[in-house]
N, C-alpha and C positions, 0 to 999 in steps of 0.2 A: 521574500519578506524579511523585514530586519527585526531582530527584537532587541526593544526598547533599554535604552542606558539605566543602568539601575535596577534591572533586572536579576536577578537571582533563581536557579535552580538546583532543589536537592538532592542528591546523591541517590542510587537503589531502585529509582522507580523504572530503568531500563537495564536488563540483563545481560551478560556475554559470555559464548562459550567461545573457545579459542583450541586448537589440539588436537580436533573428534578425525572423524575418516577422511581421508585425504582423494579429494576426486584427481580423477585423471583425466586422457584425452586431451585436454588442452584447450582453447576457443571452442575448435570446430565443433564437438562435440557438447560444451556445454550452449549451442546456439541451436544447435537440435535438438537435446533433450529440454530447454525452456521453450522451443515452436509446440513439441509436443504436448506438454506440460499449458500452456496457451488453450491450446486446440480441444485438448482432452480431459484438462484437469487430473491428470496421470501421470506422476514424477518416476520417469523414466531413467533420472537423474544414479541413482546408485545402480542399475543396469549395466550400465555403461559405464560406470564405474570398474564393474566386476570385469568387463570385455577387456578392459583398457590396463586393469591390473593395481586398481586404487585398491590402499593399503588403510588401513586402521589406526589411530592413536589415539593416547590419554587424552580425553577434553578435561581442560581448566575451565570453570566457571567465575565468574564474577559479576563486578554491576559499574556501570558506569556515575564518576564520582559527581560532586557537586559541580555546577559549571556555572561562569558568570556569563552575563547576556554578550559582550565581547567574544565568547570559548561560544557561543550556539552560532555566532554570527560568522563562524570561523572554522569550526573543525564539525566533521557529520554527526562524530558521536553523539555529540554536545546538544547540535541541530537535534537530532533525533529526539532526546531525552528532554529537550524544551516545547519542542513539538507536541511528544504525547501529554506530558504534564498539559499543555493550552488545551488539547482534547479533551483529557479526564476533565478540566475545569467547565467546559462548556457541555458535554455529555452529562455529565453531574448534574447538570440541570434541566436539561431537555428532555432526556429518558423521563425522571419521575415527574416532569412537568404532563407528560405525553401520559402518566396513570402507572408506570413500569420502576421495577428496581433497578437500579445501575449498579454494575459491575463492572468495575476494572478490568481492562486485560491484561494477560502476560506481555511481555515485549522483549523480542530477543535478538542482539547480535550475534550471527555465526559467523566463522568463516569454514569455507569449502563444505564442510557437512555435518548435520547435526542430528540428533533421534528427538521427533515430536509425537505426543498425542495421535498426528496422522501416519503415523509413521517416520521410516528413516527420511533424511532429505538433501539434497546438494544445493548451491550456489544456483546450480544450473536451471531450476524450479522458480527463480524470481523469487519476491518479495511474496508471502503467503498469509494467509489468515486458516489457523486448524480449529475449526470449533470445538472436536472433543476436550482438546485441554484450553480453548479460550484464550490461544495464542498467535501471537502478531512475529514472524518469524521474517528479518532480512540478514541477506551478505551485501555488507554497503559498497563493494564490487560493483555492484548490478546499475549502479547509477553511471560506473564510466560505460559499461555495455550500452546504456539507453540511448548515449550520444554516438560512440562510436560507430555501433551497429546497428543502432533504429531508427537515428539521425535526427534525438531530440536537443534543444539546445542546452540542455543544464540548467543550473541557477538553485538557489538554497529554496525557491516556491513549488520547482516540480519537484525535487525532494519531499518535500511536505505534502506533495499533492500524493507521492506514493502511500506514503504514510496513514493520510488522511483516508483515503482508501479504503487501507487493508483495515483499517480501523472502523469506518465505513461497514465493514462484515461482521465485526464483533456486535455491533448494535442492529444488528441483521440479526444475529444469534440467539441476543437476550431479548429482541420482542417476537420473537418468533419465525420469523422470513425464512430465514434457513430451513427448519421445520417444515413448513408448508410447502417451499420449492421444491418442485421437479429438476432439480441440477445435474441430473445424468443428461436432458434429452440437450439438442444443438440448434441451431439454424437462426434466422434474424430477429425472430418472435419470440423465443424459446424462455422456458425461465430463467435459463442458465446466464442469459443475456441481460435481462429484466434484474436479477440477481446484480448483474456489476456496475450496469447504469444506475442503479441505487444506492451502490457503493460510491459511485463517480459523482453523483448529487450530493450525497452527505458531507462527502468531501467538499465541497462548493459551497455547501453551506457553511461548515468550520470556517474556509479561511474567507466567506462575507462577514464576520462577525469577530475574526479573531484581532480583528484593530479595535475591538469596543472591550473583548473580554478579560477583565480585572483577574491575575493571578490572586487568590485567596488566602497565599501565605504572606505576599509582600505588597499590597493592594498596590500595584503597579500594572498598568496595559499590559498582557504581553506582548504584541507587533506593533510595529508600526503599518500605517496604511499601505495597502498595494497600489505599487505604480502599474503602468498600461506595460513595463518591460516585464515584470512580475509575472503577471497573469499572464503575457503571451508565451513565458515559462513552462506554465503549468499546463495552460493548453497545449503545448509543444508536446511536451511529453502525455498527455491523454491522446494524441494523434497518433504518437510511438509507438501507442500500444494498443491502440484499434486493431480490429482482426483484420480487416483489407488492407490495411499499412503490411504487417507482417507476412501474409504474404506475398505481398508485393516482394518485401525485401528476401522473403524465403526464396525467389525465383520463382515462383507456381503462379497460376494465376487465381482470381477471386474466386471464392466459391462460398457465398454465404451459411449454405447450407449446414457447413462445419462450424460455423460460429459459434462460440462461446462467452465471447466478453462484448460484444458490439461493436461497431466501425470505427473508425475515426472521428468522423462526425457527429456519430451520438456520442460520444462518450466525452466531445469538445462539449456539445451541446447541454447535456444530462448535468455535465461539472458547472456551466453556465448558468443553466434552471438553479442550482443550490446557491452560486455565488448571489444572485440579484434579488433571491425573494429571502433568504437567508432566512428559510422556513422547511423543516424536516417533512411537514406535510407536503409540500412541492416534488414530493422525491418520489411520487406515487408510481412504480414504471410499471408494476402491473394492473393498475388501472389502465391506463394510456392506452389507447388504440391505436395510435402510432408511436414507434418508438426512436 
């Protein structure tokens, strides 16, 4: 997705630690401990850290500065931090339209490792949402992994679609989903699954609406429409990151039963349900008898 000429984004509202513990091991190991992390929801990430002989340092904090619609269309930071400001703008509305208060999430760049609410955390964990501290944690790393190793095709829309996502669980959070789910159990049905296909909806629904949704500070669109390359972007990468894709590319073969986030197909399909009805109610996965 492209955002609009004339566009304007303000400084602070996305954060960065840069410094913290330094992971070791290398590829191999951080492709392991994110299968695990996939499978389990258990960031095995600083473990192996410790095996491997990662070392500790000063994290620097800061926030990523203002950027113009040119700097989002161009660099990830930028992307990102336009990104969620189009979230806040359209979640700002939806939540207390739905009866609920809205609240912001944190949003944070690291790189290689950082300490969250959920605890410590590596690179090697993917893109995360911690609901104890109400935070949206990536290493923008993780997008060259998605192509290289997952074999998604890239582009600034499954960016966003990550994003959208993890963002996707904060509004899990504050109307209660979280709470109710059963997120420890596994397999095709399971909530844990129900849990990410409603992540992967809300996300579909953001970007069916975020070519109509007016930024509030410079009453400018912020995207422009998606092309059919866009979306098959984004799709790309919800296939990535299907449980049957993964281990596929893990070498093992399928075994539903470990499921955690859903297939490739629902998770193409669940992001599709959001895009076309571009309706939060559409997102219902635990209703659904089939998923």
């Amino acid at each position: 997705m492209t955002f609009n000429e004339g566009g304007s984004f303000e400084g602070g509202r996305v954060g960065t630690r840069r410094g913290g513990a330094i992971a070791g091991g290398g590829a191999g190991l951080a492709i392991v401990a994110f299968l695990i992390y996939q499978f389990t929801g258990i960031n095995v990430g600083p473990a192996l850290e410790g095996v491997s002989g990662g070392g500790a340092g000063q994290e620097e904090q800061g926030t990523v500065g203002e950027c113009s619609a040119e700097e989002a269309n161009t660099t990830r930071e930028c992307r990102l931090s336009a990104t969620v400001q189009s979230l806040d703008a359209y979640w700002a509305q939806a939540v207390p339209a739905a009866g609920m208060e809205f609240v912001q999430p944190d949003v944070w760049i690291f790189e290689e490792a950082t300490s969250t609410g959920c605890g410590n955390a590596s690179a090697s964990t993917g893109p995360f949402y911690c609901p104890p501290d109400q935070g949206i944690y990536l290493d923008l790393g993780f997008y060259d992994l998605l192509e290289s190793r997952f074999g998604a095709s890239g582009g600034p829309l499954a960016e966003m679609y990550v994003t959208a996502h993890e963002y996707g669980h904060h509004i899990q959070t504050i109307t209660g989903v979280m709470d109710r789910a059963d997120r420890q159990a596994s397999g095709p049905t399971s909530d844990s699954v129900r849990v990410e296909l409603q992540a992967d909806c809300f996300a579909g629904v953001w970007a069916g609406q975020a070519s109509t949704q007016v930024d509030p500070d410079t009453g400018t669109v912020f995207l422009e429409p998606i092309t059919q390359d866009e979306l098959a972007d984004a799709l790309s990468a919800a296939e990535a990151v299907g449980d049957d894709h993964i281990q596929e590319q893990s070498g093992g073969g399928v075994n539903p039963h470990t499921w955690t986030h859903g297939s490739s197909e629902q998770r193409q399909r669940w992001f599709t349900t959001g895009y076309e009805s571009v309706d939060p109610a559409s997102c219902d996965t635990f209703a659904a008898a089939e998923l």
